[in-house]
N, C-alpha and C positions, 0 to 999 in steps of 0.2 A: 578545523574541518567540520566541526558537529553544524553549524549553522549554514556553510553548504551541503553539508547532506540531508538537515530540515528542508532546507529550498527543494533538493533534487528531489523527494520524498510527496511534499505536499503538489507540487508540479505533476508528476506521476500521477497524483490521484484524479487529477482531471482529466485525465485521459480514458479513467476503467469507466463502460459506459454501464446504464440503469442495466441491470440482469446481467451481470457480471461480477466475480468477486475475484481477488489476487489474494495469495498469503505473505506475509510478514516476511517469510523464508524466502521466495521469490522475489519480492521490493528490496532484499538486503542484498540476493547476488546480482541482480539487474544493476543494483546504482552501487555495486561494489562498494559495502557495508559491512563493516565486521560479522555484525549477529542480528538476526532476527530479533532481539530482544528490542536492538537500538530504536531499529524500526520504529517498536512497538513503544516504547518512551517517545519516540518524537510526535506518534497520531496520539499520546494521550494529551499532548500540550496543544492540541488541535482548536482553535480557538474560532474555524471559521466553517464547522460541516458543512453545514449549506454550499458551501464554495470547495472546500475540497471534501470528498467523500469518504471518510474510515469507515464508515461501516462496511466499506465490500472488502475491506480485508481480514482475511479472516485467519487461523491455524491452519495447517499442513497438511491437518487431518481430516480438515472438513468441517471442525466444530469451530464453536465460537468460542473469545475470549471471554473470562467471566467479569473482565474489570471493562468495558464499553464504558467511556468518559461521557456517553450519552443518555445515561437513565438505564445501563447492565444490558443482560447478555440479551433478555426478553425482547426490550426495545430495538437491539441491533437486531434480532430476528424478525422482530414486525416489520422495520424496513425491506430489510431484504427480501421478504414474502410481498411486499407489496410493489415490488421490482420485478415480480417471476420466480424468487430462486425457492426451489422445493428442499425442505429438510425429511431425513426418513432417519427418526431412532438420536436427531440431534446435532447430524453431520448433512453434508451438503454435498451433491456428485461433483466433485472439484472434473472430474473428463467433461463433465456438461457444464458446467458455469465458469470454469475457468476463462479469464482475459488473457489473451496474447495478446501484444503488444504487434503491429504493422509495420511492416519495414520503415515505413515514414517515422513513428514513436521510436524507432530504434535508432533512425541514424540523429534524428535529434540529440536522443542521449547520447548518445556515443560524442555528439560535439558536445554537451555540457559536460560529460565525465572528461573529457580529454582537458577540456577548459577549468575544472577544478582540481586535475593532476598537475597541470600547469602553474595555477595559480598557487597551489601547496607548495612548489618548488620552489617558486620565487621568492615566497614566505619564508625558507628557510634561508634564503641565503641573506 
């Protein structure tokens, strides 16, 4: 299951547009995901930014990770500054920059989750 939940994970990320960020915590209950950590191990093995975006995910709390697989925490800040997104004291107004996802982004996943609960099953038998 860790390699469709890489797919569902990276997928997702093309979706948060420029000046917008998601947390770690929210990508693990959206794609129904043990723990925000998982998340966060599968954008460190991110091998394509450019194409899909970790920088706009960010902690819970508004700050940023200190391990950014892109050049640290500094560089994931200058991107996202150069997106819109204002920091005050280190953290981010997650009520203002937070991405929701559009009924369209939902029922997508909802058929890919449904299609990888599916395909878990069948695995097992």
């Amino acid at each position: 299951m860790q390699s469709q939940s890489k797919k569902l994970v990276f997928e997702l990320l093309k979706y948060i547009p420029k000046g917008k960020v998601t947390t770690y915590g929210f990508i693990a209950a959206f794609l129904q995901i043990n723990s925000p950590r998982v998340v966060g191990n599968i954008l460190h093995k991110n091998k394509s930014p450019e194409i899909y975006p970790c920088h706009r995910v960010i902690k819970s709390d508004g700050t940023l990770a200190s391990s950014y697989a892109f050049g640290g925490l500094d560089a994931q800040k200058k991107l996202l500054q150069a997106e819109g997104i204002r920091f005050v004291n280190g953290r981010t107004d997650l009520k203002k920059y937070a991405w929701q996802p559009d009924a369209l982004v939902k029922n997508h996943f909802d058929t890919l989750l449904s299609h990888k609960i599916s395909q878990y099953i069948k695995n097992l038998s």
